[in-house]
N, C-alpha and C positions, 0 to 999 in steps of 0.2 A: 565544434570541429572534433571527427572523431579520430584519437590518436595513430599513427601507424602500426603497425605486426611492430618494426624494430624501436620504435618509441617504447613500446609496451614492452619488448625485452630489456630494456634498460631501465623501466621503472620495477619492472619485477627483480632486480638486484638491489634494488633500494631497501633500507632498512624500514622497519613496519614500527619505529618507534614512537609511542604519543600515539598510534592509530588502534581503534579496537581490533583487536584477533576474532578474529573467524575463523574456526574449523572446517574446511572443505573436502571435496575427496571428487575426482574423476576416476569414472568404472567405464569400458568401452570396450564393444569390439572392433574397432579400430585403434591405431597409435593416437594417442589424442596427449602427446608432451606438448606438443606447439599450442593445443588448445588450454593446458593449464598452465604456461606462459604467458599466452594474454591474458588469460582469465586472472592473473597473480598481478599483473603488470598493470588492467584495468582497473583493478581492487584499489588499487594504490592510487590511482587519479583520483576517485572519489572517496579517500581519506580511510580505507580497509587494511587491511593485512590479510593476506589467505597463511594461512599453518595450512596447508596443504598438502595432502596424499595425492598422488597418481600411482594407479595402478599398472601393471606391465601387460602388451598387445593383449587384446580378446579374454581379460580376467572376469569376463562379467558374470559370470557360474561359477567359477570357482573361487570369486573376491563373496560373494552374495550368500551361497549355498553353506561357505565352512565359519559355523561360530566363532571358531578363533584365527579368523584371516584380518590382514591389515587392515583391510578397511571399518571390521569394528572396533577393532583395538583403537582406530583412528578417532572414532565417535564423532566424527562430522556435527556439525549443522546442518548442512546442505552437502549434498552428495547429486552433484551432477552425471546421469544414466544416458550418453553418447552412444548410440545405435545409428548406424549410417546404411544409407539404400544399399549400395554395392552388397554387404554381407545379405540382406535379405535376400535380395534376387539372387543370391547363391540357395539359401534354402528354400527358395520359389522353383529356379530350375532343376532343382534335385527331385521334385516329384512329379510324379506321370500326369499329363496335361490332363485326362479327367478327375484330378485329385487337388486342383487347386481352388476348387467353387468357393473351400471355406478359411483359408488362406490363411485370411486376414484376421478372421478369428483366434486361429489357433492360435496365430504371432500376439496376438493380441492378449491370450491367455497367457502364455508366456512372458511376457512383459509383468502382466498384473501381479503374478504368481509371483517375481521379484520385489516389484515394491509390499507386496505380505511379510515375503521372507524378511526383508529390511527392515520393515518397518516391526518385525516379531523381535529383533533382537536390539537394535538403537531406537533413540527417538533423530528424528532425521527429519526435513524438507527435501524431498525428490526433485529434481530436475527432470525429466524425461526428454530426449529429445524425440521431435516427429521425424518424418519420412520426408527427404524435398523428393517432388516426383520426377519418376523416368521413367521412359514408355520405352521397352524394350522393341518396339514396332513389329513384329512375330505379327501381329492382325494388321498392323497398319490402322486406318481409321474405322477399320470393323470392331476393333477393340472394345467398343463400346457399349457394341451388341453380343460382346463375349463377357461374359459376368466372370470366370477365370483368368480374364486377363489381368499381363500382372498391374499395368494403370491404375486398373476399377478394384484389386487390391489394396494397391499404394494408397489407395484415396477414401478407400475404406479404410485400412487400418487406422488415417488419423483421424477420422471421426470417429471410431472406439476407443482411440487414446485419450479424445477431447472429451469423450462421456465416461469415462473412467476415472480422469482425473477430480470431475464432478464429486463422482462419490466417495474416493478416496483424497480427503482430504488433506492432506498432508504430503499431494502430489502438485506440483506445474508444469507446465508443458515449456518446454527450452523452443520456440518456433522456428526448427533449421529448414521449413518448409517453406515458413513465409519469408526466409531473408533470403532463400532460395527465388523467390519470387521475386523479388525487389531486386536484387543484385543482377540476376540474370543467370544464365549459365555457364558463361565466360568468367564474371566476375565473380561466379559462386566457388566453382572446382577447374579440376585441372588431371583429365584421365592419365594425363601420363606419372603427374605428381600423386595418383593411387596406387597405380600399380609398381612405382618403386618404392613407396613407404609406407601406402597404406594409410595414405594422409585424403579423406572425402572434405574438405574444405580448403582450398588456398590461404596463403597465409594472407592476404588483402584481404579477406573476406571475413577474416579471424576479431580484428577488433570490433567490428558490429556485430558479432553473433557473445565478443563477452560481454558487450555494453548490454545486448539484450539478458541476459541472464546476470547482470550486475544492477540491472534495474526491478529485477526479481527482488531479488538479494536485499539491494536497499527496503523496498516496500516492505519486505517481510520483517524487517530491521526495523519499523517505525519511520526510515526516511521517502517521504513520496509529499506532493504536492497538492494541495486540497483546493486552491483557491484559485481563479483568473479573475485579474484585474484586466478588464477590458477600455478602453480609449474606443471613443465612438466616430469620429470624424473620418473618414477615410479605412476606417479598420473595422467598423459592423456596416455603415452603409458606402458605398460612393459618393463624394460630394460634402461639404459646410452645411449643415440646416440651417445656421444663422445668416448663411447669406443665399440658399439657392432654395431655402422653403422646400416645405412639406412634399410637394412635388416635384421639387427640381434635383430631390437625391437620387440615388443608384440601386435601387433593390427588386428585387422580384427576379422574376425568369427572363428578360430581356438582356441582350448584353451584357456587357461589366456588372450588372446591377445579378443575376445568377451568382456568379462567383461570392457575394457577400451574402447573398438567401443562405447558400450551401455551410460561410462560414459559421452563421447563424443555428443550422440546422445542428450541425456539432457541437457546436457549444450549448446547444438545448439538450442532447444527448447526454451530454456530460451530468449536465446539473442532475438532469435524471438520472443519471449514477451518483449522485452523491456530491459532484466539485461544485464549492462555493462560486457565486457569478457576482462580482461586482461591479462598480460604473465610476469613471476619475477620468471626467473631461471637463478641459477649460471651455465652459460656457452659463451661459445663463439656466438656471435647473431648469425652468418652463421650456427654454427653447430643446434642451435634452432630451426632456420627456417626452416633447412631442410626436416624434414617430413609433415610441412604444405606446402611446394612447389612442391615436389615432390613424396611422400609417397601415392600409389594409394588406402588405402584403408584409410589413414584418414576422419574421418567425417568433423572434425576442419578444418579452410580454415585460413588465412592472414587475409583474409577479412571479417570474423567473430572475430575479435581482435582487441579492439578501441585501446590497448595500449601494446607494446613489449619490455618488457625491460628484456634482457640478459648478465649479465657479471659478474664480481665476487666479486663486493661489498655483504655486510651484505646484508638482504632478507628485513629488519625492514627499512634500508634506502632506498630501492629501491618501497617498497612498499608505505612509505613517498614520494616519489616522483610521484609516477603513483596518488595518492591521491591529491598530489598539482597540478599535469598537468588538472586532469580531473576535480578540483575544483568541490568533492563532500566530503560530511562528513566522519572522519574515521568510524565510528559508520555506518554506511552504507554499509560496504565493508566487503567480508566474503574470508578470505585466506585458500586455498585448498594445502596441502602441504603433503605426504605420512613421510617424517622425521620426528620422534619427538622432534629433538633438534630445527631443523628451528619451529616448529608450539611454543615451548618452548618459542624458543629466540623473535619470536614476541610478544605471548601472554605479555610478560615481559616488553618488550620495548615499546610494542602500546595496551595497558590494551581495549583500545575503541574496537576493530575489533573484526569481530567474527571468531574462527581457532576452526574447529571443529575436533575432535577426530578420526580424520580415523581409520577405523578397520586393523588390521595387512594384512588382505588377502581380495588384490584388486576387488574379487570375491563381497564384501558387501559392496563396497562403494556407491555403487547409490542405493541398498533398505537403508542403514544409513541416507544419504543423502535428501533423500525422508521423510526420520521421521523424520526428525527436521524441514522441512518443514520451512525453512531458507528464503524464496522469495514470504513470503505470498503477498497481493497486495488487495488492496478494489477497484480496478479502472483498465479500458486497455483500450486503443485507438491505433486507426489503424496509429497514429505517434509513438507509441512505436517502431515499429517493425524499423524504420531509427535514431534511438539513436548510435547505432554501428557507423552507416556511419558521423550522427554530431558528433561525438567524434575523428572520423578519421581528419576530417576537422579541427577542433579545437586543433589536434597537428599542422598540417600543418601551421597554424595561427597563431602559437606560432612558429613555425619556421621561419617565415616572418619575425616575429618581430625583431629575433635578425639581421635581417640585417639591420636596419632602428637606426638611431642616432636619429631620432626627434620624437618621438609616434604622433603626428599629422599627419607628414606624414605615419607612416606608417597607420592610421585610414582610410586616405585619397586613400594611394592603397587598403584599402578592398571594397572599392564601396558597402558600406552597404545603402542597403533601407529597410525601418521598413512600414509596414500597419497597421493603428488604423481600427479598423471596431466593431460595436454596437454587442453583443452575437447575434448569430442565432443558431440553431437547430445542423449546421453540427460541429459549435465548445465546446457545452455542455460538451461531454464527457471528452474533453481535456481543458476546463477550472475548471471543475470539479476537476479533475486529478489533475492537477498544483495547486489546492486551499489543495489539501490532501496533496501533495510531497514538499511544498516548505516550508523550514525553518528557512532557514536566511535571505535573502531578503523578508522579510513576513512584513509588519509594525503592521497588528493587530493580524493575525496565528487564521484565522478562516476558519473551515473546512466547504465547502458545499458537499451536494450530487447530482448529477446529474439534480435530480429532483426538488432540494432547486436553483439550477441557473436557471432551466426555469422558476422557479416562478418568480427570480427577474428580469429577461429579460421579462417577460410578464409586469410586475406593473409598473406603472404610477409614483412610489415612488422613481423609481431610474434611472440611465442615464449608462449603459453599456460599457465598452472598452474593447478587445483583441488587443495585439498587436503579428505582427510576424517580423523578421528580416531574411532577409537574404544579401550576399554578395557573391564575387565572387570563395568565398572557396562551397557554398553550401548555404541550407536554413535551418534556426537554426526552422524553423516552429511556431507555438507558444508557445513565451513567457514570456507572461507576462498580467496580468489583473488587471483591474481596475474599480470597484463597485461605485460611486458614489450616495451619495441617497443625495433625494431634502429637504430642510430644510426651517423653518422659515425666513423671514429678508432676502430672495435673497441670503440666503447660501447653498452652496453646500460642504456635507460633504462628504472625501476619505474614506466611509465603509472599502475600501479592498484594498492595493495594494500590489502585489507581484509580481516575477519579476526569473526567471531561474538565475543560478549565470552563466550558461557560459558565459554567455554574459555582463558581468558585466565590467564597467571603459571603453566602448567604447562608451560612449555620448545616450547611451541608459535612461538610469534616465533622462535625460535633457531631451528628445525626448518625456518621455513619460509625465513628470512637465509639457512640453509647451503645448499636446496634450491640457493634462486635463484643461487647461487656457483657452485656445480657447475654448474648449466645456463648459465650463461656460457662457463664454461670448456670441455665439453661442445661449447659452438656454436663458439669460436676469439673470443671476445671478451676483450681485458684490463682493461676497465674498467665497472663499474656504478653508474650513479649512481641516486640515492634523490631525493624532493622532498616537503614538509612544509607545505600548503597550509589555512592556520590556517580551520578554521568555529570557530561556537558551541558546537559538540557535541567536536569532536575533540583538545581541550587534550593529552587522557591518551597522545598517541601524538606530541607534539611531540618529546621526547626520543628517540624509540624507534632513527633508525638510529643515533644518537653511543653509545647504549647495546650494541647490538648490531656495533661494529666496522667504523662507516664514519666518514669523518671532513668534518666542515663545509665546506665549500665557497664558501659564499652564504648572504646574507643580504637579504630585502627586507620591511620591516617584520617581522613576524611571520613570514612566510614563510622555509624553509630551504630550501637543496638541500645535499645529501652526497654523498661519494665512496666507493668502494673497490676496492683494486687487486685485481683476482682474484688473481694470482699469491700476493699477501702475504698474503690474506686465510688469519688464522685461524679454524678450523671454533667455533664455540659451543659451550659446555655443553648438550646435551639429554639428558634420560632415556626419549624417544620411540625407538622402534624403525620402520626402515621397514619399511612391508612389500610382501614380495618377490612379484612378480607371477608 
C-alpha cells in the first residue's frame, strides 16, 4: 500500500536516526518542494534519511553551470534532474513552425550537456526525468504525419533520453511518462494546480512517482530482489495436478488457462534478466514436475528453475531452506503464493521476504505484479542471463559434498581454478554490478557506477583486480573485486574488497589475500593495509583480515583497519589453482 502525499509529510518530519544518510539534491525547472517532500517522506518508509537540497524554481543552469553553486557544495549521491512538459512546450512554441523538425534533438542536447557539466565536477547518480505526453492538437490527428509536431517531438525526445542514458552511465531515467500513463491524466496533474504554482504533478500522484525513484535508489544501494519463490498450484497453472491430472490443469491460450501462460511468460523474462526462479509446493516432487516435463504448452522449463523443492513440510521451512541452499538474503526473495494462509503463515514466520497480495482472479496477477514493480535493478550484464545455470551447479556442489568425510578432499575433487586479471572494458559492467549487489561479503559496501570504475581502472592512483572461479561443476564467472589505491610510505591500501557469497569457505579469501600480496610486491610496495567498515549486513567479514594474516591496527567503534608486512607476509592455504594466461 502506497503511502499518502500527507502521510509522507509527516514522515518526512521524522528524525533519520539509526537510518543510512543519503545525499540528495532536486534541480527543476519547475517548483518541485512537494516533490522533495515525498521523496524525504518515502525515504524514510523504506529505512533512508534524504540530507537533502532543493533548489529554488527553474535553478537548473544556474544550480548546474556555476562550480560553486549549492548544489556542488551539496555533493549528492543522487541528484534528481525534474524537467516537466509545460516548460518544454514553452520552448517548442517559441520557434517558428518550420524550425521545430529537430526539436527534440536540440532539447535533447541540452539535457545531455547537463549531465557532462554534472558529472565534470561531483561524482553523482542522475535522475532524469522523461516527458509524460501532450498533444497540443494544433494538427489534431494529422500530427502524425507532421514530423514537427510537438507529440512526434515529445515522443522523440524520450527515446534520446532512453538512449543516452545507455551510454551515460551514471544516468536513470525518473519515468514521469510511464506513471503518466498508468495514473491517467486526471490522476497525474491538475492544469489549474500549474498554473498557480507551477506544481506539473498533483500531489496524489506524488507518492508513486517517489516510490518509483526510491526503488532506483535502493537498487543502486545494493537493496533490490533477486529471487522468486514461486507456489505452483493455482499460481503458475489453473487447477491441482494432483488431483485434475496433466490435462485437467489451466494453461495455454484458452481461457483462464492464457492468464497463467502470460504469468509464465514474465517470469521467464525475468530469469532471463538475471532473477533467481525457485519452486516450494506442498506435493509429491514427481507429481510437480510433471507438467515442466511434459505439459506441451508450458512456458516454464526444469531448466529455468535454479531450485525444486516439493513435499509437505510447512512452506516457511522449505522456503528457509531454498534461502540457505542459494546463500542469498531472505530480504532478497519475493514468495508468489495464490493461498492466503500459506502467504499469512510466512509473512509471520519470515517478517524479511516480500509475499505480495495476489488478487482473487488469476486473470490480474501479472498487471498487480507489474505495479509493485518488485525486481527493480540499476545494473545488467550479459552474466546475468547464466545465474539459473550457477545455481544449478551449486546445488549439484552441495550434493558432492555430502559424500566426502574430509572438506579438503572434497575442495580437491572440485578442480577449482580462479583468474586474477587488472579491470578492462569487457568486465565494467559486471564489476560495476557486483559493487551494487554485494552485501555481506563487502568490507567497506561502496557503490560505483559503471563509469566511476573506468575512471578508477584508467588512474594512475590505483592497482585493479577481478577475479573469476570456476570448477568442474561450471564457471561461477566473476566474482569478486578488488580496488587497491597507492598510498604514502610504500603502502597500499584495500579501497574495495568484495566477494559473491556462493563461493564462500572454498579457499577463495586466501586466493584472493595472496593475490593482493603478490601485486604489492610486484608494484615495490611493503606494506598493505585492510579496513573493516561495519553495515548491517556485513558482520560475517568483520574477522576476515586477523583471520587471514594481517594484524589489527585500529579501532573505532566497530570499525577495524589491519596491517601486513609484504616481506613477512605468509602465503595462505588454498587448494585453488591459477590459471595460466
Amino acid at each position: 500500500m502506497i503511502p499518502s502525499f500527507n502521510e509522507l509529510k509527516k514522515a518526512a518530519k521524522q528524525s533519520g536516526e539509526g537510518m543510512k544518510t543519503i545525499r540528495f539534491a532536486v534541480v527543476g525547472d519547475c517548483a518541485t518542494q512537494h516533490v522533495s517532500t515525498a521523496l524525504r517522506g518515502y525515504a524514510h518508509t523504506v529505512g533512508y534519511h534524504f540530507d537533502l537540497f532543493d533548489a529554488d524554481y527553474n535553478q537548473l543552469d544556474a544550480q548546474t553551470m556555476d562550480p560553486g553553486s549549492e548544489l556542488y557544495a551539496h555533493s549528492p549521491a543522487f541528484t534528481l534532474l525534474y524537467n516537466c512538459t509545460e516548460k518544454l512546450y514553452e520552448s517548442y512554441a517559441a520557434l517558428p513552425m518550420e524550425g521545430r523538425g529537430d526539436f527534440a534533438e536540440r532539447a535533447y542536447a541540452a539535457i545531455a550537456g547537463r549531465w557532462e557539466r554534472i558529472s565534470s565536477v561531483i561524482s553523482t547518480r542522475i535522475l532524469q526525468t522523461n516527458f509524460p505526453e501532450e498533444d497540443d492538437r494544433v494538427f489534431g490527428s494529422y500530427a502524425f504525419k507532421v514530423p514537427g509536431a510537438f507529440i512526434n517531438q515529445v515522443r522523440k525526445l524520450n527515446v534520446l533520453l532512453a538512449e543516452g542514458a545507455q551510454s551515460h552511465k551514471n544516468v536513470f531515467i525518473a519515468d514521469a511518462a510511464g506513471l503518466r500513463n498508468e495514473l491517467g491524466r486526471e490522476g497525474f496533474s491538475d492544469p489549474g494546480l500549474y498554473y498557480l504554482a507551477k506544481l506539473p504533478m498533483k500531489t496524489d500522484a506524488l507518492p508513486y512517482f517517489a516510490k518509483a525513484v526510491l526503488d532506483t535508489v535502493s537498487a543502486a544501494e545494493g537493496r533490490f530482489r533477486k529471487c522468486a519463490v514461486l507456489d505452483l498450484d493455482n499460481t503458475l497453472w489453473g487447477g491441482v495436478i494432483g488431483d485434475d491430472g496433466l490435462e485437467g490443469i489451466a494453461i495455454g491460450e484458452l481461457g483462464t488457462g492464457h492468464a497463467f501462460t502470460d504469468l509464465q511468460r514474465w517470469l521467464k523474462e525475468l530469469r532471463e534478466r538475471g532473477v533467481i526462479l525457485a519452486v516450494c509446493s506442498k506435493n509429491n516432487e514427481d507429481t510437480a514436475k510433471e507438467p515442466f516435463e511434459k505439459h506441451p504448452e508450458m512456458v516454464l522449463h526444469l531448466s529455468d528453475i535454479s531450485m525444486f523443492v516439493a513435499n509437505w513440510e510447512d512452506k516457511a521451512t522449505n522456503i528457509r531452506r531454498i534461502q540457505s541452499t542459494l546463500n542469498i538474503g531472505m530480504d532478497s526473495m519475493v514468495f508468489l503464493d495464490d493461498n492466503p494462509f500459506e502467504r499469512n503463515l510466512v509473512r509471520s514466520l519470515i517478517p524479511e521476504i516480500t509475499v505480495p497480495e495476489l488478487p482473487e482472479d488469476p486473470a490480474e496477477y501479472l498487471s498487480y505484479l507489474r505495479s509493485l514493480n518488485l525486481f527493480e535493478t540499476a545494473s545488467y550484464s550479459g552474466e546475468d542471463r547464466e545465474r539459473t545455470a550457477q545455481y544449478q551447479a551449486e546445488i549439484g556442489r552441495a550434493a558432492l559434498m555430502d559424500q566426502f568425510a574430509d572438506f579438503d578432499d572434497y575442495l580437491k575433487s572440485l578442480e577449482m581454478i580462479a583468474k586474477a586479471a587488472p579491470f578492462d572494458k569487457f568486465s565494467y559492467p559486471r564489476v560495476s554490478q557486483l559493487t551494487q549487489r554485494s552485501n555481506q561479503f563487502n568490507l567497506r559496501t561502496v557503490r560505483y557506477t559503471e563509469a566511476e570504475i573506468e575512471e578508477i581502472a584508467e588512474s594512475d592512483k590505483y592497482l585493479t583486480l577481478y577475479f573469476t572461479l570456476r570448477d568442474k561443476f561450471g564457471d561461477h564467472g566473476l566474482i569478486s573485486v578488488v580496488i587497491l589505491e597507492k598510498r604514502e610510505n610504500k603502502t597500499l591500501f584495500i579501497h574495495e574488497w568484495l566477494m559473491s557469497c556462493r563461493v564462500l569457505k572454498r579457499g577463495m579469501e586466501e586466493f584472493i589475500v595472496n593475490t593482493i600480496l603478490e601485486t604489492a610486491a610486484e608494484h615495490g610496495f611493503e606494506t598493505v593495509t585492510g579496513e573493516y567498515l561495519k553495515t548491517p549486513k556485513n558482520a560475517m567479514v568483520k574477522d576476515i583480515y586477523s583471520r587471514l594474516g594481517f594484524t589489527l591496527t585500529g579501532e573505532d567503534g566497530e570499525n577495524r583497519t589491519y596491517t601486513a608486512s609484504v616481506s613477512s607476509f605468509t602465503p595462505n592455504k588454498t587448494l585453488i589453482a591459477r590459471e595460466i594466461n
